[in-house]
N, C-alpha and C positions, 0 to 999 in steps of 0.2 A: 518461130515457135518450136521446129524440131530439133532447131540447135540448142534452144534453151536445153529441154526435155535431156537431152544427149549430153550435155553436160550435167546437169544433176546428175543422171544416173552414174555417170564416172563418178564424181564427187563422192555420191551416195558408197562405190564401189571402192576406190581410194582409202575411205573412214574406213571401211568395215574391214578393210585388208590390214590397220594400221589400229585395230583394236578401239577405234573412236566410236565405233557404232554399238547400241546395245543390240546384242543378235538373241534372238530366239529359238534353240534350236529345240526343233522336235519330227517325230515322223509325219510325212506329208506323202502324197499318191500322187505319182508322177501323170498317169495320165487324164485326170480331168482337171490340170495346169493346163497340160498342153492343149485339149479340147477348147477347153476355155480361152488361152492364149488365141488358136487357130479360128474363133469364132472372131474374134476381137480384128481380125485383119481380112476375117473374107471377102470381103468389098473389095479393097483394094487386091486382093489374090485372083478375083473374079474378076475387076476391069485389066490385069494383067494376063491376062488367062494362064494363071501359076494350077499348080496342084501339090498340095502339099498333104502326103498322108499322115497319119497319127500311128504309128505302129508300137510305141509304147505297151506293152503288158499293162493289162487291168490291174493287175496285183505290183505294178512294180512300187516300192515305196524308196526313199533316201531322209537320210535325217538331214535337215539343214533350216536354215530362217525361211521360210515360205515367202516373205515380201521379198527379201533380198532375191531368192532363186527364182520368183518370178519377174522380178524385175532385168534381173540377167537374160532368163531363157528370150523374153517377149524381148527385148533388145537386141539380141542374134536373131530370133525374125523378123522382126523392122526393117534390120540391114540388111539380112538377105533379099527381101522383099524389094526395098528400095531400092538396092542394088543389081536385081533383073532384068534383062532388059525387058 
């Protein structure tokens, strides 16, 4: 199933690089992504005994597609996550 998941998201990332995706871009707040991202994995950060902070500015903001950037960021935490020992 995470390989499924892992390949969509390339796919997903692939199109969008290649102009096939319709992207949405507008301003989005970077850190209750991340909050939210880092809620979504505590379990597993917690049976790993990870610790990951949010240091993100309250105010920071980027323009971009919110699904796509969230679907990136939380992607780089998965792998890092999986990838600790």
């Amino acid at each position: 199933m995470q390989m499924e998941a892992l390949v969509a998201r390339l796919l997903t990332l692939a199109r969008a690089e290649h102009g096939r995706v319709p992207l949405t871009v507008e301003k989005i707040a970077l850190a209750p992504i991340v909050e939210a991202l880092l809620a979504t994995h505590a379990a597993t950060l917690t049976a790993k005994n990870l610790r990951v902070e949010n240091d993100v500015p309250e105010h920071a903001q980027i323009e971009s597609d919110s699904v796509l950037f969230c679907s990136i960021v939380g992607n780089l935490l998965e792998t890092a996550v999986s990838y600790s020992p």
